[in-house]
SEVO-232598 format. One record per residue: residue number from 1; x negated, y negated, z of N, C-alpha, C in turn; residue in three letters. Coordinates in steps of 0.05 Angstrom, whole numbers, plus 5000, padded with zeros to 4 digits. Last residue first. Layout:
ATOM,NUM,X,Y,Z,X,Y,Z,X,Y,Z,ALA;
...
//
This chain:
ATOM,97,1618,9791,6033,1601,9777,6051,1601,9807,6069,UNK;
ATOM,96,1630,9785,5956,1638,9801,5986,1616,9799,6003,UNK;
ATOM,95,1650,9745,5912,1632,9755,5929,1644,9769,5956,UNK;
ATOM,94,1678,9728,5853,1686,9738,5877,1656,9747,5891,UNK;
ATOM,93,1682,9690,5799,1680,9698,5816,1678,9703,5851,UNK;
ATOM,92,1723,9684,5743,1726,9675,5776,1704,9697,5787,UNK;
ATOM,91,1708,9651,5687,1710,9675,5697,1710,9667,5729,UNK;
ATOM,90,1751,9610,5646,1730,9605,5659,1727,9638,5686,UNK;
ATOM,89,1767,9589,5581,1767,9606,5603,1736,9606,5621,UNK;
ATOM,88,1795,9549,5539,1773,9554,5555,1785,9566,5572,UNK;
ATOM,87,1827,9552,5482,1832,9563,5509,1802,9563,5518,UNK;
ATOM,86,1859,9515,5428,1826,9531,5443,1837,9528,5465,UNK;
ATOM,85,1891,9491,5382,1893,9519,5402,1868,9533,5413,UNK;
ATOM,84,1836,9465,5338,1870,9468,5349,1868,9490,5369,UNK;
ATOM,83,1780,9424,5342,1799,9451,5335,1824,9452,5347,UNK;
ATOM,82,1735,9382,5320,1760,9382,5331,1768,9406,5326,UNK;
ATOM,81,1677,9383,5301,1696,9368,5313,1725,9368,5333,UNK;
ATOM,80,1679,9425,5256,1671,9436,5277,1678,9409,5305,UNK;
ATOM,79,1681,9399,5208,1702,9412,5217,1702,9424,5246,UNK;
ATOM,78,1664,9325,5193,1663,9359,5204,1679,9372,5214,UNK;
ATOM,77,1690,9280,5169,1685,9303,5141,1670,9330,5158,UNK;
ATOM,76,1711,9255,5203,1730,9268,5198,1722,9294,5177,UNK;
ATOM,75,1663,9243,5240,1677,9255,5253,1696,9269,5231,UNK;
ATOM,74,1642,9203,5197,1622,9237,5203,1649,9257,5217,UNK;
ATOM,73,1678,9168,5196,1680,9176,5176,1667,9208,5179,UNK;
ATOM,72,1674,9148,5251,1701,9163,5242,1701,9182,5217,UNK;
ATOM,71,1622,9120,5252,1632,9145,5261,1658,9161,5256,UNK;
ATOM,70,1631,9081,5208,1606,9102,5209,1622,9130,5223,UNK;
ATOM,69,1672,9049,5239,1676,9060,5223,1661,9089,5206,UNK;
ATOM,68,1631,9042,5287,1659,9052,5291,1669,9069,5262,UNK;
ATOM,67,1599,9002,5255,1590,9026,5273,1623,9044,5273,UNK;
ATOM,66,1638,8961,5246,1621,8981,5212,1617,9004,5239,UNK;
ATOM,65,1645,8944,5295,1666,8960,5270,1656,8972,5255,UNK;
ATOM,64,1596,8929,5314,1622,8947,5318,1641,8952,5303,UNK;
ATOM,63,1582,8887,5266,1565,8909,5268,1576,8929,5286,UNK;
ATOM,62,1621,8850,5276,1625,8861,5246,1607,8890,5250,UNK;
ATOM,61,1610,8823,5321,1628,8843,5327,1640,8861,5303,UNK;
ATOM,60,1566,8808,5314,1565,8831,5339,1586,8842,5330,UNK;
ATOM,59,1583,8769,5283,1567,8787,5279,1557,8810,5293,UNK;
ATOM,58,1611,8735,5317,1622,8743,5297,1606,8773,5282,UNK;
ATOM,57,1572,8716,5356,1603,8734,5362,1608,8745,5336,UNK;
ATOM,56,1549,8687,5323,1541,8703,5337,1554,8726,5343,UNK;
ATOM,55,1582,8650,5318,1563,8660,5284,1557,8690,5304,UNK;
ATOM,54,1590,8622,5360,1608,8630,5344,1605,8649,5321,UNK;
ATOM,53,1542,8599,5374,1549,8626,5387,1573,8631,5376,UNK;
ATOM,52,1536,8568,5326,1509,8583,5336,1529,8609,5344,UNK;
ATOM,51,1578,8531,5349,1580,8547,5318,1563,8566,5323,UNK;
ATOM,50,1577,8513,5393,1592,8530,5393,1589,8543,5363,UNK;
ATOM,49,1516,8479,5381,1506,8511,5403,1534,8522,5411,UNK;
ATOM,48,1540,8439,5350,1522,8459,5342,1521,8490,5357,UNK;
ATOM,47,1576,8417,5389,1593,8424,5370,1564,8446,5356,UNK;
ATOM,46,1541,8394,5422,1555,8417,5433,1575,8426,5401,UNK;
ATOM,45,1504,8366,5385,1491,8390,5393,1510,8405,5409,UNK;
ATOM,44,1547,8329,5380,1549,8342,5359,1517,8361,5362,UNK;
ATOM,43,1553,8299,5427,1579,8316,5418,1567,8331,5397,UNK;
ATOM,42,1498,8285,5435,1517,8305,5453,1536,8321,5451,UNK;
ATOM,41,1503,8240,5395,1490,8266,5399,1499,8289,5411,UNK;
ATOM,40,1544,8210,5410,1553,8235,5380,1535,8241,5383,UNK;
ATOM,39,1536,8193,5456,1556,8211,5459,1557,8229,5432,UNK;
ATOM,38,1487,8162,5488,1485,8174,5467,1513,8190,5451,UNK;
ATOM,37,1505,8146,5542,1497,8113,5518,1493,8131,5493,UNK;
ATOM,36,1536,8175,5563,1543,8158,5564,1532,8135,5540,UNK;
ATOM,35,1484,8216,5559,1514,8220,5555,1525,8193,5547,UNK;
ATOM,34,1447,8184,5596,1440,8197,5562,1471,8203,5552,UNK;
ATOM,33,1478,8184,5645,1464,8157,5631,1463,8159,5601,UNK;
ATOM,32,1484,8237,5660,1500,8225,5657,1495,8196,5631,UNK;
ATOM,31,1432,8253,5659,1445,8261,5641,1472,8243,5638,UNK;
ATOM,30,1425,8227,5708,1395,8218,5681,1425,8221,5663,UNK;
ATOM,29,1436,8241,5745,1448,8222,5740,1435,8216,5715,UNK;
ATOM,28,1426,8299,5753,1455,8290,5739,1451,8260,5728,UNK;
ATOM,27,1370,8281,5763,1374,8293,5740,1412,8297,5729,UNK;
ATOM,26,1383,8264,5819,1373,8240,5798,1374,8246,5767,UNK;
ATOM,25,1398,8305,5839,1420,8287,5839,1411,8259,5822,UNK;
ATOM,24,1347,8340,5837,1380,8349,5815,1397,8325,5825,UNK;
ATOM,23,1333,8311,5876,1317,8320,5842,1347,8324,5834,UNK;
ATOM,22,1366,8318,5924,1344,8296,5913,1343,8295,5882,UNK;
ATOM,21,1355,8365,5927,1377,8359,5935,1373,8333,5914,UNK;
ATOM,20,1303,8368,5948,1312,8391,5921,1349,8380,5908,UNK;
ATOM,19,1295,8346,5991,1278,8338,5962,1294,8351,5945,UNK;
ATOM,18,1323,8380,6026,1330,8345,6023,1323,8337,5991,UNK;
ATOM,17,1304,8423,6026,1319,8425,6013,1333,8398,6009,UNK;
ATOM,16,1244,8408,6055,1246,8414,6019,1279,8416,6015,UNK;
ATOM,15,1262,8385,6098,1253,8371,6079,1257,8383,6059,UNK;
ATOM,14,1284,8435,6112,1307,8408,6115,1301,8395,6097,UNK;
ATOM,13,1242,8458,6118,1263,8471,6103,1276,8460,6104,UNK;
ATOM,12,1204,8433,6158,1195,8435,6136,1224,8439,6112,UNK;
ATOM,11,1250,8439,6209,1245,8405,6193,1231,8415,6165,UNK;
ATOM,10,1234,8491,6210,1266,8490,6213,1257,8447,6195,UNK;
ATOM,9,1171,8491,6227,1191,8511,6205,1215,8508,6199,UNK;
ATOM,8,1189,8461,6265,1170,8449,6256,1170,8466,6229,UNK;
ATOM,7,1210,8495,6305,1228,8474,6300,1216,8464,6272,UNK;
ATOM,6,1178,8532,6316,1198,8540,6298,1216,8514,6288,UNK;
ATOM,5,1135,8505,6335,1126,8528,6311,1154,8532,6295,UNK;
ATOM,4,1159,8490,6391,1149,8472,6370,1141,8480,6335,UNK;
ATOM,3,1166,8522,6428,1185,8532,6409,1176,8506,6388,UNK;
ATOM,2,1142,8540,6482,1130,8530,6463,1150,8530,6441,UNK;
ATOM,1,1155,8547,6554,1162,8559,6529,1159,8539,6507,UNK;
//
């Protein structure tokens, strides 16, 4: 019994996930390094990309309200909207087998 094909598939996937393992632990350490010797850059592109998505938020959430508001306003000037005292009825039927 030959099982050399699968072992040899089982070491290839060791390797790449060794390498992969590898890369991102040289890329923390990069960042770390740039961090460390750069810090008011860092601090002040994270202080940029919270204003960015701060601006952001803010504006999603002005264009829900105006929307919202839009709609209340159609809803209140139709009359056909809303009625008082409606009865749905629903007819039963019967079959005979």
């Amino acid at each position: 019994m030959n099982l050399k094909f699968y072992l040899n598939m089982l070491s290839q996937a060791s390797r790449t996930m060794a390498s992969a393992i590898s890369v991102t632990g040289l890329v923390l350490l990069g960042f770390g390094i740039l961090i460390y010797a750069l810090p008011e850059l860092f601090a002040t592109l994270a202080a940029l990309f919270f204003f960015i998505a701060g601006i952001g938020c803010l504006s999603t959430s002005l264009k829900i309200f105006l929307a919202n508001r839009r709609f209340n306003k159609a809803n209140r000037n139709s009359d056909d909207a809303y009625r008082k005292n409606v009865r749905i009825h629903s007819e039963e039927n019967h079959f005979d087998i």
